[in-house]
Structure formats: C-alpha cells, structure tokens
C-alpha positions as CSV (number, residue, x, y, z in Angstrom):
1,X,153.2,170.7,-13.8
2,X,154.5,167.3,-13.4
3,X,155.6,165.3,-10.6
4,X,158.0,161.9,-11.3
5,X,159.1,159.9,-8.5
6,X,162.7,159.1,-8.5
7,X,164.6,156.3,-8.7
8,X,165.9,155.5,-5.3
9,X,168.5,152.1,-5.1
10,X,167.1,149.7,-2.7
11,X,163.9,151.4,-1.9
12,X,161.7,152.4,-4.9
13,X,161.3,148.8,-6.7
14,X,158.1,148.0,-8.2
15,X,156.2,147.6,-4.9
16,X,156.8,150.5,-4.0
17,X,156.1,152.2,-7.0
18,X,153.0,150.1,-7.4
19,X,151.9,151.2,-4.2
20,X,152.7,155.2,-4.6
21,X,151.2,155.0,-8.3
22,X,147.8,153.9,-6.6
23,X,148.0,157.0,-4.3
24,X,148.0,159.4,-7.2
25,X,150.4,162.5,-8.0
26,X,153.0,161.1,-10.2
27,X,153.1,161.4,-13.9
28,X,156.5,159.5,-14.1
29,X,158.5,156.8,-12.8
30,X,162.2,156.1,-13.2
31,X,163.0,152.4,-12.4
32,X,166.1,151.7,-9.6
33,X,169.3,151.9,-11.8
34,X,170.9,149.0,-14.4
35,X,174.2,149.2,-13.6
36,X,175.8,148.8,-17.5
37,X,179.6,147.7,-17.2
38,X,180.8,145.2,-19.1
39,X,178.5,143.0,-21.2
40,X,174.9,143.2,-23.1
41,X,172.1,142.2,-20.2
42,X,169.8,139.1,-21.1
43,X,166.2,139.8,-21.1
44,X,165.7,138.9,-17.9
45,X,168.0,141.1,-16.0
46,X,166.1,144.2,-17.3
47,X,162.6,142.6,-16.2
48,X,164.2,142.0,-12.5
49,X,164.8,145.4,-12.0
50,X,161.7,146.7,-14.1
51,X,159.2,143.9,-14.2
52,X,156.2,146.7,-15.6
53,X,158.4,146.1,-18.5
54,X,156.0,142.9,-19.4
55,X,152.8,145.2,-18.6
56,X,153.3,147.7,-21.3
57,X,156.0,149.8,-19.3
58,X,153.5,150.7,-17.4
59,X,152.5,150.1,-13.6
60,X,149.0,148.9,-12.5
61,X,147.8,152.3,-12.0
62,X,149.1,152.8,-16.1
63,X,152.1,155.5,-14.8
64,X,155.0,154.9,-16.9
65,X,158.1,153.8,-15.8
66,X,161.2,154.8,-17.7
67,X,164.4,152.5,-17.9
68,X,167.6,153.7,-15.9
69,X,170.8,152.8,-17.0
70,X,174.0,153.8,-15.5
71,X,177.6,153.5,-16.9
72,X,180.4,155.2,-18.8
73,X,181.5,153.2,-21.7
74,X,178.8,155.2,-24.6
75,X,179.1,151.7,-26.8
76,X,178.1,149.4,-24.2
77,X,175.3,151.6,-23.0
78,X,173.6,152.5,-27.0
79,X,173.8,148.3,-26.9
80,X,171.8,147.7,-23.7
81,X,169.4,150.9,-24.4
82,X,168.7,149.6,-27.8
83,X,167.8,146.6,-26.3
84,X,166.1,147.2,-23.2
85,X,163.6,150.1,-26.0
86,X,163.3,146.6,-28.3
87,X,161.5,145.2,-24.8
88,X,159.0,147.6,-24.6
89,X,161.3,150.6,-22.2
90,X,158.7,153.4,-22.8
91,X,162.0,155.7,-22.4
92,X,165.5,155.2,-21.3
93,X,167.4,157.7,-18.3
94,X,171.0,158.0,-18.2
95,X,172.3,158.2,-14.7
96,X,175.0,160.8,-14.0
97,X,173.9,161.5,-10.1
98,X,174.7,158.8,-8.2
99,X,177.0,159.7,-5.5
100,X,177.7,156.1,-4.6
101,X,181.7,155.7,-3.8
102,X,181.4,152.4,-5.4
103,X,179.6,153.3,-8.0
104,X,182.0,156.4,-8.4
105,X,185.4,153.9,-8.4
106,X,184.1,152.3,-11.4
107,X,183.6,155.0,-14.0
108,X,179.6,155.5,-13.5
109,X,177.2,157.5,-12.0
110,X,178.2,161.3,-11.1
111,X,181.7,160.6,-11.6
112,X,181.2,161.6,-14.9
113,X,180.3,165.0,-14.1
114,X,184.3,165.7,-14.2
115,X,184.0,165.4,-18.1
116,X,181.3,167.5,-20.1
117,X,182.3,165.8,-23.2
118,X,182.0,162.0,-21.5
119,X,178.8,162.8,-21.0
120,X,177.6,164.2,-24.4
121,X,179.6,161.2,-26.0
122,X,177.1,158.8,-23.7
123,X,173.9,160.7,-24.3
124,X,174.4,160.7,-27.8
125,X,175.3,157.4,-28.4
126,X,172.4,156.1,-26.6
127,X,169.9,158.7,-28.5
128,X,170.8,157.7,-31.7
129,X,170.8,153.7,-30.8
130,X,166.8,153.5,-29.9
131,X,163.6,154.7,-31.9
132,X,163.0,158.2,-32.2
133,X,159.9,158.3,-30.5
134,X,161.3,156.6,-27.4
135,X,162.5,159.8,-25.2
136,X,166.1,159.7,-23.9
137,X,166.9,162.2,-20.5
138,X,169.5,162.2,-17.6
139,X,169.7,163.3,-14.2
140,X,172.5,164.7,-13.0
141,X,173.9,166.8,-9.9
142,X,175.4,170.3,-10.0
143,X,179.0,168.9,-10.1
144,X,181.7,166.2,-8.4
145,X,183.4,168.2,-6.1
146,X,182.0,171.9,-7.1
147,X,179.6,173.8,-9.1
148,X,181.8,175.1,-11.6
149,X,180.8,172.8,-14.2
150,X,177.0,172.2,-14.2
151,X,176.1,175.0,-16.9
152,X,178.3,172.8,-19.3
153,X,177.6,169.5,-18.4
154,X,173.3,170.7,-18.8
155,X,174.4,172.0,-22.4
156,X,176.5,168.4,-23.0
157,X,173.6,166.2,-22.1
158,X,171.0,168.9,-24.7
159,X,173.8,169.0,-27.2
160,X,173.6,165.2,-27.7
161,X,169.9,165.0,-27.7
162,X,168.6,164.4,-24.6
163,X,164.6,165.4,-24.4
164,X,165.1,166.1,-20.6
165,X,167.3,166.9,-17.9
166,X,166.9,165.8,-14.0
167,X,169.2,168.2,-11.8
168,X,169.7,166.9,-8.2
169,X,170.8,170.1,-6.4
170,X,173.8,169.1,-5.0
171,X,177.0,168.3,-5.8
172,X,178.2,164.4,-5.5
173,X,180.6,165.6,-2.7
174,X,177.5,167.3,-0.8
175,X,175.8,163.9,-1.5
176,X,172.3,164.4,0.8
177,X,173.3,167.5,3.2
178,X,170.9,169.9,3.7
179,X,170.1,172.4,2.1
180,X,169.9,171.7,-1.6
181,X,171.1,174.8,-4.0
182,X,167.6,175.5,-5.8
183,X,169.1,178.7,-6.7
184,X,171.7,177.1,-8.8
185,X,169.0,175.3,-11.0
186,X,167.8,178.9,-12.5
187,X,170.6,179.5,-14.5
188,X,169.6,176.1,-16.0
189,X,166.7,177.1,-16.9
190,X,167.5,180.0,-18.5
191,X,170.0,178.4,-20.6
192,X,168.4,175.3,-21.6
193,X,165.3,174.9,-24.4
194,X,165.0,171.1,-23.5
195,X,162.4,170.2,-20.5
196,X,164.2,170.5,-16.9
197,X,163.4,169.2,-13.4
198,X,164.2,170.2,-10.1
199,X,165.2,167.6,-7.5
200,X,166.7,167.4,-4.0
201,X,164.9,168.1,-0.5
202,X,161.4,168.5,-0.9
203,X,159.6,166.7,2.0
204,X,156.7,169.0,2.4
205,X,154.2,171.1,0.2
206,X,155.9,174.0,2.2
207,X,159.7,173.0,0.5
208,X,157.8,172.4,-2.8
209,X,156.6,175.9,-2.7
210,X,159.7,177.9,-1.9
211,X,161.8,176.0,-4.1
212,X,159.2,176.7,-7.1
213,X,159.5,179.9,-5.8
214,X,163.2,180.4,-6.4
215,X,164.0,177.8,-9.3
216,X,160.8,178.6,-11.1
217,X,160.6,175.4,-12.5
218,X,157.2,173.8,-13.8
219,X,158.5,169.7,-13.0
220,X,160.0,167.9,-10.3
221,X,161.5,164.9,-9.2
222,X,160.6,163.7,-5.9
223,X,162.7,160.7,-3.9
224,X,163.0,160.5,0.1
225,X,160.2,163.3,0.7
226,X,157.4,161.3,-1.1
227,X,158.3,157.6,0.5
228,X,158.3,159.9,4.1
229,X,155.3,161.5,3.2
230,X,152.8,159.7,0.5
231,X,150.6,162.0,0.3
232,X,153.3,164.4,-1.3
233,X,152.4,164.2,-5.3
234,X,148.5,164.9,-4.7
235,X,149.6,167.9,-1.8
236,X,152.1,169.8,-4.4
237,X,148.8,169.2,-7.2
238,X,146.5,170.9,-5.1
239,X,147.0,172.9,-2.3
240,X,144.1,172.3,-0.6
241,X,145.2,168.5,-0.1
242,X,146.3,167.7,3.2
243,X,148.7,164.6,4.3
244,X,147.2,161.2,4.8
245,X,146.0,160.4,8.3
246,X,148.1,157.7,10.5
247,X,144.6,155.9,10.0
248,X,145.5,156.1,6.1
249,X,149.6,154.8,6.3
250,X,148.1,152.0,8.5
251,X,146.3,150.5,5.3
252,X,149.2,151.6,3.0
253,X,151.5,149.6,5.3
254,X,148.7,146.2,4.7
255,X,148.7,146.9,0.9
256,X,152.2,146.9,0.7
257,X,153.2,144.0,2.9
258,X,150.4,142.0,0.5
259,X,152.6,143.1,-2.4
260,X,156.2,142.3,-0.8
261,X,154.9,138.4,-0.4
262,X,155.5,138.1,-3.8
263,X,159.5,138.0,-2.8
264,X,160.4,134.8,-2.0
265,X,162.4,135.9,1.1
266,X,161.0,136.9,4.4
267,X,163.8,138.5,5.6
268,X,164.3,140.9,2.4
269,X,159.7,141.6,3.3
270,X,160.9,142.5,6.5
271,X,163.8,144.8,5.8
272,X,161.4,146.8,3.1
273,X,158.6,147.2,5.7
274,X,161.2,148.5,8.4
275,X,162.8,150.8,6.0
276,X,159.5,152.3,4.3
277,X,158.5,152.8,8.6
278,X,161.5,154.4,9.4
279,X,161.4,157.0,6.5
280,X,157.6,158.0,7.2
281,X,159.1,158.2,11.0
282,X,159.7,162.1,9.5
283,X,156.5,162.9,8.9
284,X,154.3,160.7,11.6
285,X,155.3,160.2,15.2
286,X,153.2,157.5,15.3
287,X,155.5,155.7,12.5
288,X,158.9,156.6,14.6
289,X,157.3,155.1,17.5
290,X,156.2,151.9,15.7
291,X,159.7,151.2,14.4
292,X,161.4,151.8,17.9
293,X,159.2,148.1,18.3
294,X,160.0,146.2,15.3
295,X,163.4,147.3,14.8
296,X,164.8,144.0,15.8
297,X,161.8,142.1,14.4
298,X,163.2,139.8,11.4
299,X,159.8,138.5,10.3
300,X,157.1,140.4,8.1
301,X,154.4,138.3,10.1
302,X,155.8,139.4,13.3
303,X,155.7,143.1,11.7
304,X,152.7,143.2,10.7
305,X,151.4,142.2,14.1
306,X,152.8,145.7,15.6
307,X,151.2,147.0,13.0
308,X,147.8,145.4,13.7
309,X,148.0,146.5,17.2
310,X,148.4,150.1,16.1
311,X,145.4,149.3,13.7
312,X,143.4,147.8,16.8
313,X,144.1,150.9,18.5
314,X,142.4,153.3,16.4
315,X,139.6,151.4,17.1
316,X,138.8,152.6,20.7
C-alpha cells in the first residue's frame, strides 16, 4: 500500500510537506499546481512552487515530490512538462480535479472532465514530450456536473499513457460535500490495468478502513484529513498506531513556525500557522480552542506565544 499526500492550493507548499514528510507515512508528494496557460515558465517559476526541485526532487526526508501542472492547451503543457522533467521533476501530474470556478472559466482543471478526448489529447501529448522513465499520471474527479462520464474519461487518461490515475470521489459540482462516492471508484478499478488511487474524505483510520473496504483499492491520496490529523499516513500503515498527542502537534506547530521564517513576510507566517490550527481544530479540541485566541493575531511572534502558553501548560 501507498499513501501520497495531495496537492492542496495554498496549504501543502514545501513546509508543509517538509514537515509531514518528517512524520512518516507518505510515499508520494504532489507539489501545489502550475497553472500552464499561455507561455513556457522560466526556471524559476517551477522552483517557486517546487523548490525540492534543486534537492533531487526530493524533500528532506528523501519523499519525492512529483510536478503538477494544470491547463488545457496539450502543446503548451508537453512544452512546460518537457521542461520542468529537464529540471530534475522526478514525475509530472496532470490536473483535471480542480473544482476552482476560476480555474474552471479558463479552460483548466476539472472543466475538462466534459471532454474524454481533451483529456487523452493532454495526457498524451505530455507523455510523449518527457523521458520515458519519468512517470506521467492525473487526478481527476468522477465528472463536471454528473457521473456519467468517469469510466471514459479513466480509459482517456490510460489510452494516452498515463502510468497512474488519482480519482477524487466527487464530481466538480459536489466540489467538498460529504460523503465522497467510494463506491463509484470500483468500477475503476475493474476496468483499468494502470495503477489507481482513491481520494476524497478520509480523516480517520476508521474512514480509511471502510472506504478500502468498499473501493478495494491498495493506494490513496490523502489531502484535508492528513493536515487535520498528522498522524494519519503512519495510523492507515499500522493499525496499532494511534494519533499524535496535543503534547506532539505542540512541537509540530514550533518546527513549522521555524520553517515558515524562511518567507519573507510575517503576515503570510501568520496566515499558514492559523490555517494549519484551524484544520487540526477537527481532530484536537485543544487546537479549536487555541485558534478561537489567535484568530485576530497578525503576527507569527504573537502566535507562537499562545502557543507557548499551551506548551507551558502541559507542564503543570
């Protein structure tokens, strides 16, 4: 089994997938998506949004990190996946999820769910533009505005020569609704000979467990669930892991903030250290409580300090 950690806009950069690589229980990372519109990106734009790209592709714990890209123009994409492979990309990921209306209004993300043939046209221009050895997969969801599709759009993306298939179990117009259809991901398998992963709405070992037990599948993506519960990759490994301790997120929360002072602004530190509290808010009380204080807070420091306080606590 294998457990990749998915690529979530605005939330898993590489701090955060520096710090969740650390923990253990991913195999895989996919970097935050490169939005591919209208021109070939410079160097440097791919190493802004995937920096391990000058460590080997690889983050400090050595997970890999695979290179997103997202668009729907097949020529401009092979151009920018050549390129980013050429830079060390240990694989490339085609985006055909993302439910984003503005992503949606301009011909990307799951958009292209509407158009089987769009989406073996992008696949396959992008497999035969890098190296053969350099994998190429997709994640997609189970349709636009239904399910009627996704059994066409999985063979489209393994018709063109995708290695892999991510299937968010949704549809874009569900976008993140409870429940996800797992049950809609067997037909998948059955049908498919390339590797596929489940994804959508595992937060617990518990979720992990019954959707194996009705999708059957042997990997997963994992997004919201493991940032609200860190612990998640090792728990789903071995069932006799339990979740971190609030004693435990407490030192997670000091590695981090060390990592996030390498962005020059305070104010983005701050809004990554709120965000990352308010998600584990699902899982720990204690987390829900502490972001009820720093919610207005606008400075890491004074962050941190609320943080310290809870740290000081545990103490007596």
């Amino acid at each position: 089994m294998s457990v990749t950690l998915a690529p979530m806009e605005g939330v898993v950069d590489q701090y955060m997938r520096d710090i969740l690589t650390r923990i253990g229980g991913i195999d895989l990372c996919v970097s935050e998506f490169i939005r591919v519109s209208n021109n070939l990106y410079p160097r440097r734009k791919f190493i802004e949004i995937c920096p391990e790209l000058e460590t080997g592709g690889k983050t400090a714990a050595g997970i890999p990190v695979h290179v997103q890209l997202m668009g729907g123009d097949p020529v401009l994409l092979a151009e920018n996946a050549d390129k980013v492979a050429r830079i060390g990309a240990p694989g490339i990921d085609l985006n055909f999820g993302c439910p984003a209306k503005t992503v949606n209004r301009n011909d990307a993300g799951a958009t292209l769910l509407q158009w089987p043939d769009r989406l073996y046209e992008v696949t396959s221009a992008v497999r035969r533009a890098v190296p053969d050895h350099i994998p190429v997969s997709a994640k997609m969801r189970l349709g636009f505005e239904d399910k009627s599709m996704y059994l066409e759009n999985a063979h489209a993306v393994e018709a063109a020569g995708a290695s892999k298939l991510t299937i968010h179990a949704r549809t874009k117009l569900e976008g993140y609704r409870p429940p996800a259809h797992w049950e809609n991901l067997v037909p998948i398998r059955e049908a498919l000979s390339i590797t596929v992963v489940a994804n959508g709405e595992i937060w617990t070992r518990e979720d992990f467990d019954k959707c194996k037990s009705i999708c059957g599948y042997e990997h997963y993506m994992m997004g919201r669930g493991m940032i609200a519960r860190p612990s998640l990759g090792l728990e789903v490994k071995d069932p006799a892991y339990s979740k971190f301790e609030w004693s435990h997120i407490i030192h997670l929360l000091e590695d981090y903030h060390k990592l996030l002072q390498q962005m020059r602004q305070p104010l983005r530190q701050a809004g990554r250290l709120k965000q990352w509290i308010k998600l584990m808010g699902r899982t720990y009380p204690e987390s829900a409580a502490l972001f009820t204080r720093i919610r207005r807070l606008n400075s890491p420091d004074e962050i941190m300090e609320q943080v310290y306080h809870e740290k000081s606590l545990m103490a007596f």
